[in-house]
C-alpha positions in Angstrom: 0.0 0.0 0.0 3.3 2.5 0.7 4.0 2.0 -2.6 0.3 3.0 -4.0 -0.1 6.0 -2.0 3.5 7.9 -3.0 2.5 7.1 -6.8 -0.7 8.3 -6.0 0.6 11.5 -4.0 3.7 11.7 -7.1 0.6 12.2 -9.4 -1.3 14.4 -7.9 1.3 16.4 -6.8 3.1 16.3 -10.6 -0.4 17.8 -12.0 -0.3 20.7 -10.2 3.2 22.0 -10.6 3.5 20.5 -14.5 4.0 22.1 -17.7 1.8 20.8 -20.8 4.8 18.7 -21.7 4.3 16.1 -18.5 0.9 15.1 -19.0 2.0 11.8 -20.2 4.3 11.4 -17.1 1.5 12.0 -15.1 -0.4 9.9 -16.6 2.0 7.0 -16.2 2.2 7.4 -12.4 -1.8 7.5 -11.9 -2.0 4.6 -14.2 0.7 2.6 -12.0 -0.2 3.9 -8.5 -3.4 2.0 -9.4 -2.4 -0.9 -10.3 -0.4 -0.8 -6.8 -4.0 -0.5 -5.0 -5.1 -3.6 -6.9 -2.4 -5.5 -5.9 -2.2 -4.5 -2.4 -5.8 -5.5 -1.8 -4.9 -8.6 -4.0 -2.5 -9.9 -1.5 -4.5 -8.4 1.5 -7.6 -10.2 0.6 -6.4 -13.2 -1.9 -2.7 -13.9 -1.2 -1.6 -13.5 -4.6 -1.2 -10.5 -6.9 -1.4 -10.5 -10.7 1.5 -11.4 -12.5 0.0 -10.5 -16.0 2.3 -8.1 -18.1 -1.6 -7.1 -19.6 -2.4 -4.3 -16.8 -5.9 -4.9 -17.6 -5.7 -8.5 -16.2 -5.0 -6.4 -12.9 -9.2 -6.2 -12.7 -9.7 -9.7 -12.6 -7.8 -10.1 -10.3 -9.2 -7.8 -8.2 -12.2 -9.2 -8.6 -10.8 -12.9 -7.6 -9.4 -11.2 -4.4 -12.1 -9.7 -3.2 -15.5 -12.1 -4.4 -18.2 -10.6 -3.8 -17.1 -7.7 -1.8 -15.8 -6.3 -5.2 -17.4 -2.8 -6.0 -18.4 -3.1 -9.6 -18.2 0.7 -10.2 -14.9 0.7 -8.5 -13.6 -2.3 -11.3 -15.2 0.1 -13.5 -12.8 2.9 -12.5 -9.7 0.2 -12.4 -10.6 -1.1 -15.6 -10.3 3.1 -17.6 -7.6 3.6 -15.7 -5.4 0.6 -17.0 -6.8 1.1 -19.9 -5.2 4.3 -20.5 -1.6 2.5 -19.9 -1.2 1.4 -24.2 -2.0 4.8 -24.8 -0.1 6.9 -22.8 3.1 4.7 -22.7 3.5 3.2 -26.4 1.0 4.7 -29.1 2.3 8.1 -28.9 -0.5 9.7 -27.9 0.4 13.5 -26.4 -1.2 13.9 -23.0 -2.2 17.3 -22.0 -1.7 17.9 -18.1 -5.6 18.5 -18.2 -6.2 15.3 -19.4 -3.7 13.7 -17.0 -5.7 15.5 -14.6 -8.9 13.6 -15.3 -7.0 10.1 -15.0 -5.5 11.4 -11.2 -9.0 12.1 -10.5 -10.4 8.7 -11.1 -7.0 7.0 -9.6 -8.1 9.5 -6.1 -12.0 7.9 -6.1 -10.5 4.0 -6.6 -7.5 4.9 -4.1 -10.1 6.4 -1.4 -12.3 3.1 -1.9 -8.9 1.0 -1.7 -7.6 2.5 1.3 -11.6 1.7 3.0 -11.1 -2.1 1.5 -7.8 -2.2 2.7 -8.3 -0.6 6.7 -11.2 -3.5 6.2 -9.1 -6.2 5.4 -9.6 -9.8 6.9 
């Protein structure tokens, strides 16, 4: 979880200091500060944590952790976030900080749910 929350913070913090030029960098850190979450809870609840080089497997996982104490809209949010990773990583696709932006702000909704699941933990 130490490791979800300082990528979490990184992003956040990143976003409000950046130029236009880091919006990808950003977007990076949101994108792997949740994945963190999903592991943490992964091993928390489950034992195990994905070991998938496809991020989006990260959700299933998630889901195989937690059973039915899984919230859907929460996989939801887990599920765009990863999503983004092709994008803003390999295809060359030129983040703008405000779009970054939107990305941190989904990563802060899953991370505040994460850190209840997590406090909750068996």
């Amino acid at each position: 979880m130490t490791v979800a929350r300082a990528l979490r913070k990184s992003a956040a913090d990143i976003g409000v200091i950046a130029e236009d030029r880091h919006g990808n960098a950003i977007a990076i850190i949101a994108i792997h500060a949740a994945i963190a979450y999903a592991d943490a809870l992964c091993i928390a609840y489950g034992g195990f944590k994905s070991t998938e080089g496809e991020h989006e497997r990260a959700v299933d996982a998630l889901k195989q952790a937690l059973g039915n104490r899984i919230d859907s809209k929460q996989a939801s949010r887990l599920l765009s976030i990863v999503k983004a990773k092709d994008t803003a990583s390999y295809q060359g696709v030129y983040y703008r900080v405000a779009e970054a932006q939107q990305l941190v702000r989904k990563l802060e909704a899953f991370g505040e749910w994460a850190e209840k699941m997590y406090d909750q933990r068996p």
